[in-house]
C-alpha positions as CSV (number, residue, x, y, z in Angstrom):
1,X,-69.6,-165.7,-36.0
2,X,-70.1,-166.6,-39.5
3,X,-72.6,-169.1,-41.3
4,X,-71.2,-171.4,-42.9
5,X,-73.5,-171.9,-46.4
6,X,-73.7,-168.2,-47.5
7,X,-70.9,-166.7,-45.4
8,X,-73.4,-164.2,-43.9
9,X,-72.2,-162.4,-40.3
10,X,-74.5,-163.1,-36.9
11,X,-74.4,-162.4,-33.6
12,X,-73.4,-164.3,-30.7
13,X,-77.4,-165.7,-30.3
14,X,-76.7,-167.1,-34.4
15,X,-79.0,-164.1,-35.6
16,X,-78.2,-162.5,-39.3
17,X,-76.5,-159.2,-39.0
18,X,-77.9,-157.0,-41.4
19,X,-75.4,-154.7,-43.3
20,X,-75.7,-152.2,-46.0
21,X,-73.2,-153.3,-48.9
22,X,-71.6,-151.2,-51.1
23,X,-71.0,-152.1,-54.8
24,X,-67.4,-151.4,-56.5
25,X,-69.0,-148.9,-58.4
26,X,-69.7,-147.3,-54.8
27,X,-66.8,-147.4,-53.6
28,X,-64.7,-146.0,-56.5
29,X,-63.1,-142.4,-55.9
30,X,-62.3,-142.5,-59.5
31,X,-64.8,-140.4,-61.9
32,X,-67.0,-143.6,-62.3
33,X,-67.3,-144.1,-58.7
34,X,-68.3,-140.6,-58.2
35,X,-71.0,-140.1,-60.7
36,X,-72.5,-143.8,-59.6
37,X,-72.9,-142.2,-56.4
38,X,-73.9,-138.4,-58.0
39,X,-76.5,-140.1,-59.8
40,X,-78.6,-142.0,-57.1
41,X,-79.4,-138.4,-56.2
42,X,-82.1,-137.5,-58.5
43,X,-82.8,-133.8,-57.5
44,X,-78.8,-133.8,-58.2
45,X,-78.6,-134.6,-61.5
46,X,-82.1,-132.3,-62.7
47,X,-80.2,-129.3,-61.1
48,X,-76.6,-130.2,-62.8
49,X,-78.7,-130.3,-66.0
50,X,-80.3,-127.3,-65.3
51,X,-76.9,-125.6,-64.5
52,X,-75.6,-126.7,-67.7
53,X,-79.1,-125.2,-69.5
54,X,-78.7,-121.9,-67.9
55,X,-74.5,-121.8,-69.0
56,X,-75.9,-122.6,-72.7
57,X,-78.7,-119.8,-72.6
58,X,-76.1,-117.6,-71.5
59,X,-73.0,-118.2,-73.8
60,X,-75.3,-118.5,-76.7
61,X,-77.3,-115.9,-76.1
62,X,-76.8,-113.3,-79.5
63,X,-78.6,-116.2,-81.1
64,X,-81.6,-117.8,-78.5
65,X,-82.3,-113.7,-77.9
66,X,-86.1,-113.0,-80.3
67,X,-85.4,-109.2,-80.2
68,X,-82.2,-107.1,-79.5
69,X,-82.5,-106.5,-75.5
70,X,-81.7,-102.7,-75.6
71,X,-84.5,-102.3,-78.7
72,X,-87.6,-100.0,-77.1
73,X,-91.0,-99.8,-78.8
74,X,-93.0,-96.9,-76.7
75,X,-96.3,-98.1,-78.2
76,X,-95.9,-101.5,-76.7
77,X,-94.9,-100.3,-73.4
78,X,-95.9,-103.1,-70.5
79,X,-97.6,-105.2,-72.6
80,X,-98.3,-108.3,-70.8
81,X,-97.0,-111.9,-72.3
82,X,-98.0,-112.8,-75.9
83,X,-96.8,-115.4,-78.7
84,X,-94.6,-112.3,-79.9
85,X,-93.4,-111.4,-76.3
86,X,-93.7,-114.6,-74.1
87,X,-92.3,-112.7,-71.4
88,X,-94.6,-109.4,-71.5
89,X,-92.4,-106.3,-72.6
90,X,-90.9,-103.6,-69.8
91,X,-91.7,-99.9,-69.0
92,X,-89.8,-98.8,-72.3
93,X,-91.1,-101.9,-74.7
94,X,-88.2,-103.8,-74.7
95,X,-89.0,-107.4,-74.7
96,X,-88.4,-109.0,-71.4
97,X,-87.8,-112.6,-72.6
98,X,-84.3,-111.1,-74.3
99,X,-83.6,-108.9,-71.2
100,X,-83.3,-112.3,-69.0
101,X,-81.6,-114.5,-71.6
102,X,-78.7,-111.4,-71.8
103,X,-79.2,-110.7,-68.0
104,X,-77.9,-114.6,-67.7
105,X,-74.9,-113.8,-69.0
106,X,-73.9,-110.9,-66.6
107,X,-75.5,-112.5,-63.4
108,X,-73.7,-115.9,-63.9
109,X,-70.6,-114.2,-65.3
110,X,-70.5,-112.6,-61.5
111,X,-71.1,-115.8,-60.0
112,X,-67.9,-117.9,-61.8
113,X,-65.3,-114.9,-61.6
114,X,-66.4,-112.9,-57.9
115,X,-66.3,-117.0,-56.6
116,X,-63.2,-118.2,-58.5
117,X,-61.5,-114.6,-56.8
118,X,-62.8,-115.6,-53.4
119,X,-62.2,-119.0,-54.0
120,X,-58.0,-118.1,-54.9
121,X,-57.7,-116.0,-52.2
122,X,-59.3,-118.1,-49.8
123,X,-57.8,-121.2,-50.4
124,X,-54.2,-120.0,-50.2
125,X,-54.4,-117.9,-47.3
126,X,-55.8,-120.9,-45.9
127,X,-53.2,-123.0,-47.2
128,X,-50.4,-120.5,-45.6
129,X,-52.1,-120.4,-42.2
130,X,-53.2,-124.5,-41.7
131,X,-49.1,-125.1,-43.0
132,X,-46.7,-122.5,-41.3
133,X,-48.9,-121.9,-38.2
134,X,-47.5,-120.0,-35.5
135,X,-48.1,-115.7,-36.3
136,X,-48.8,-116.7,-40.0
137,X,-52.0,-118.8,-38.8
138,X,-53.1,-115.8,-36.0
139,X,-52.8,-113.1,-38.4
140,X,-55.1,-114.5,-41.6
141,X,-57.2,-115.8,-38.9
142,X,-57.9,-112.9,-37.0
143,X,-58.6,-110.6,-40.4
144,X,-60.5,-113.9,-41.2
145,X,-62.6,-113.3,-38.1
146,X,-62.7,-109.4,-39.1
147,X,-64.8,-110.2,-42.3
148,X,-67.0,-112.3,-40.4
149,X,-67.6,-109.7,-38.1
150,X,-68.6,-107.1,-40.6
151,X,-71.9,-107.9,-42.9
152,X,-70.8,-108.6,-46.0
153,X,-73.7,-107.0,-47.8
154,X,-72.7,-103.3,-46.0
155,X,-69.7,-103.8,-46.2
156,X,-70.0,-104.9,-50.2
157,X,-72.1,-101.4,-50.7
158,X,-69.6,-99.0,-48.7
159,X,-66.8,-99.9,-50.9
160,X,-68.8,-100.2,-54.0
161,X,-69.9,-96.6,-53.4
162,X,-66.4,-95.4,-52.5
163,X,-65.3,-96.4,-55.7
164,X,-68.2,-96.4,-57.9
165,X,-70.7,-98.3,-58.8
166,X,-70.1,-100.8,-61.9
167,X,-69.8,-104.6,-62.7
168,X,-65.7,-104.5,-62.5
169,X,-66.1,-103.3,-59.2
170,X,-68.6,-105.3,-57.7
171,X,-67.4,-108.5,-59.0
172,X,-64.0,-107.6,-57.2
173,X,-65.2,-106.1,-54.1
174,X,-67.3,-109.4,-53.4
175,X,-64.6,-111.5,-54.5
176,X,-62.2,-110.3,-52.1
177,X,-65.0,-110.4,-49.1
178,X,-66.3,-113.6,-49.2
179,X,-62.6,-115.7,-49.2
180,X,-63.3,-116.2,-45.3
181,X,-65.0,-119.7,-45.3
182,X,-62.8,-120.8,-48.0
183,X,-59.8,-120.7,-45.9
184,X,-60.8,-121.4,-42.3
185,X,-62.0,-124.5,-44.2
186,X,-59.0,-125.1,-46.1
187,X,-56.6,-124.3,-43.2
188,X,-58.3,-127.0,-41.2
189,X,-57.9,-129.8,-43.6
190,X,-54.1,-128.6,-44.6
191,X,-53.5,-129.1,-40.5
192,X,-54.8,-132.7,-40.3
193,X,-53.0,-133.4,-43.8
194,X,-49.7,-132.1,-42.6
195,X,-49.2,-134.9,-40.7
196,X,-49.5,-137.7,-42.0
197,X,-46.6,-140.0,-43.1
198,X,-46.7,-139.0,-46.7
199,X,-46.7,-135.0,-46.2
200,X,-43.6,-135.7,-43.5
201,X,-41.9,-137.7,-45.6
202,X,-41.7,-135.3,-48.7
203,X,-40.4,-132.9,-46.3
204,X,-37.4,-135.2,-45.0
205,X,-36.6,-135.7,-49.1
206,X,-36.4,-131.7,-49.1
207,X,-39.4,-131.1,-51.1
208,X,-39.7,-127.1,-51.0
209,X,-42.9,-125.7,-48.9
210,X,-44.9,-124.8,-52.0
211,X,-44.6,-128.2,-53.3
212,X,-45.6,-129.9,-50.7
213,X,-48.4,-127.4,-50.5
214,X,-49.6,-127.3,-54.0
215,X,-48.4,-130.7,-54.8
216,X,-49.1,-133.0,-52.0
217,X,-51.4,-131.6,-49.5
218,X,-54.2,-129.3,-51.6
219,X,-55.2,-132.2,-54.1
220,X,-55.8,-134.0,-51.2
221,X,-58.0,-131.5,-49.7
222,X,-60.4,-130.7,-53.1
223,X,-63.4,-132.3,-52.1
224,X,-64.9,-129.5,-49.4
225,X,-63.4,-127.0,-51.8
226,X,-65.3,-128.0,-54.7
227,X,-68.4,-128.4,-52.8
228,X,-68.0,-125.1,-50.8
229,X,-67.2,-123.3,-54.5
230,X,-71.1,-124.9,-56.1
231,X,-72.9,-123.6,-53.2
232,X,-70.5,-120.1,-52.8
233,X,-71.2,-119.7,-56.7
234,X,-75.0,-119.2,-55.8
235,X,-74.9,-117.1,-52.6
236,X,-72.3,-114.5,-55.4
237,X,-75.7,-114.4,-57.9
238,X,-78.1,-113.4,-54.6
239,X,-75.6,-111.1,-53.7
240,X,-75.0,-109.5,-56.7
241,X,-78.9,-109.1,-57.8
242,X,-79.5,-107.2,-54.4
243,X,-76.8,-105.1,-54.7
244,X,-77.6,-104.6,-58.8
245,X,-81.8,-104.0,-57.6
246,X,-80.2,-100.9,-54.9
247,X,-78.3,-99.7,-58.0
248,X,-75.0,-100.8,-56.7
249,X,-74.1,-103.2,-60.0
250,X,-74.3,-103.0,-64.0
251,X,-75.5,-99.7,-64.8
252,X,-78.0,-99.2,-67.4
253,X,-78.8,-99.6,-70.3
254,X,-76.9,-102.9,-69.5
255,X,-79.7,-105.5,-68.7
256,X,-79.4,-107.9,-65.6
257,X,-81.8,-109.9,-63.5
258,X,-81.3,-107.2,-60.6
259,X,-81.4,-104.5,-63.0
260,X,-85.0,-105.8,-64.3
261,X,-86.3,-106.7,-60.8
262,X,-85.5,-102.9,-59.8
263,X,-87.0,-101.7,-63.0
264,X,-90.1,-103.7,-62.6
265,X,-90.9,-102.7,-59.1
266,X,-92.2,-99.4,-60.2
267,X,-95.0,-101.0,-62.0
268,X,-95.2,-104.4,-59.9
269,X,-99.2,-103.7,-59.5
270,X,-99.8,-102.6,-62.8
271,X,-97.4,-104.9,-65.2
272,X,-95.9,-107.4,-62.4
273,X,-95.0,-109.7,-65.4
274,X,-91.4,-107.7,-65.2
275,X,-90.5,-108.9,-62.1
276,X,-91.7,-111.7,-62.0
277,X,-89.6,-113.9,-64.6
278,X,-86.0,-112.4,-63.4
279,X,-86.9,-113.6,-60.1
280,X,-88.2,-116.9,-61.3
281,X,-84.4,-116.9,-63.5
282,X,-83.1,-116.0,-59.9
283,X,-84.7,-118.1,-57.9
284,X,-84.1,-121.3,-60.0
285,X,-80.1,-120.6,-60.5
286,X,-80.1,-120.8,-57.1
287,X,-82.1,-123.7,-56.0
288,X,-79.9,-125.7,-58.5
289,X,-76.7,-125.0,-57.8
290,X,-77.4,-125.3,-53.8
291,X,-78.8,-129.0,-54.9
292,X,-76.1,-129.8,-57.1
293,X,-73.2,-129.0,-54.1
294,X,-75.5,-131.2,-52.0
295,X,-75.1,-134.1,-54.6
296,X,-71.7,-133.4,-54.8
297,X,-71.0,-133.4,-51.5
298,X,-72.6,-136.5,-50.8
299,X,-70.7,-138.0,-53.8
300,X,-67.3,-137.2,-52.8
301,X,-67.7,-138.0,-49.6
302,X,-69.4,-141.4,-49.3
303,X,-69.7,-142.9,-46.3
304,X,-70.9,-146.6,-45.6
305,X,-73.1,-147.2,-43.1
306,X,-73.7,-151.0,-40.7
């Protein structure tokens, strides 16, 4: 039933129904529409700003660096934080502050290429198994269900110590291990978009499979792929500073926040100033890219609720 004077919905007793509205802003799927809804999440938006901080520190890093990260000064050797030093200098002198504004640059650099190769990988093997089905869909799915088996963090080291231990190798080795989630989740939304009307009917025009794959069905599937990508990003940088702190990444003198943490733990009682501002920078690269996906999530996906 419906009042009459303010058109408002009640129930069969002539009681107001109480419904949550959603403005056109809301409801949008356009850009505008998403960052309406991206920005109602306050914790959101600080951690997409301090994303965007931490990419400018790190591409612009020759010139917010004080001192030259690789410069050693014996005399000075873990000093603690001072208006010359804010960060305390290491074990050989070398000012810490520049160590973890370079160090930025090779731990997010690990993060956005290891996650873009696992991200490739994964969503077309995913693509190939949710389309064709059949032995296609057993076989990715069952080496899919291999990975998962296996801990990725031994299985990450085994192969990084088979063939050596550097940045190229790492970055590739976890790329190429951490594609599983990507495509069990793609596959499952390439099945449920393969038949609707629109998919079926591109195939009656004669549409080749790749179009249809590339072209109709994986635009239509972005939104868990994005999201999955923001929060993958920051389980790369966890991964790669462990495996970097056992002396499985960049190899000195090359600085990076593992690199500095597995320096510093030598001297954590004595000078634990070394440690402890990588593993701040780690801990806060994190925390906001896990609470960006979040808000992205929740903007791409908005749901309205009665």
């Amino acid at each position: 039933m419906w009042k009459n004077d303010n058109i408002i919905p009640t129930d069969a007793q002539g009681n107001d129904l109480k419904m949550e509205l959603i403005t056109d802003a809301d409801a949008g799927t356009g850009l505008k529409g998403i960052w309406s809804r991206f920005r109602k999440h306050k914790l959101a938006v600080i951690s997409m700003a301090m994303v965007l901080i931490l990419l400018s520190i790190a591409l612009l890093a020759p010139v917010l660096a004080p001192f030259d990260p690789d410069e050693v000064n014996p005399l000075q050797r873990l000093a603690g934080p001072s208006a010359e030093h804010p960060f305390g200098q290491d074990h050989l002198g070398r000012d810490i502050l520049s160590c973890v504004i370079w160090g930025s640059r090779v731990s997010l650099s690990v993060g956005f290429i290891a996650g873009s190769l696992s991200l490739v990988v994964g969503v077309v093997l995913g693509a190939l198994a949710g389309f064709y089905g059949g032995w296609v869909d057993n076989v990715i799915m069952r080496i899919a269900e291999i990975f998962v088996t296996i801990p990725q963090f031994l299985l990450v080291i085994a192969v990084v110590a088979a063939l050596g231990p550097n940045l190229t190798n790492l970055m590739i080795v976890i790329g190429l291990t951490s594609w599983n989630g990507y495509a069990r989740q793609v596959r499952a939304k390439v099945m449920q978009i393969k038949q609707l009307d629109y998919t079926e009917a591109a195939q009656a025009l004669g549409c080749t499979d790749s179009r249809i794959i590339f072209r109709h069905i994986l635009p239509n599937a972005v939104v868990p792929i994005i999201v999955m990508a923001t929060l993958n990003i920051a389980s790369v940088i966890i991964l790669e500073s462990s495996l970097t702190f056992l002396g499985f990444g960049a190899q000195p003198p090359q600085s990076t926040w593992g690199s500095i943490l597995n320096e510093g733990r030598t001297y954590i009682l004595k000078a634990p100033h070394i440690s402890t501002y990588p593993g701040l920078a780690i801990m806060l690269t994190v925390l906001s890219f896990n609470l960006m996906g979040d808000g992205l999530r929740d903007a791409l996906d908005p749901k309205m609720k009665i």
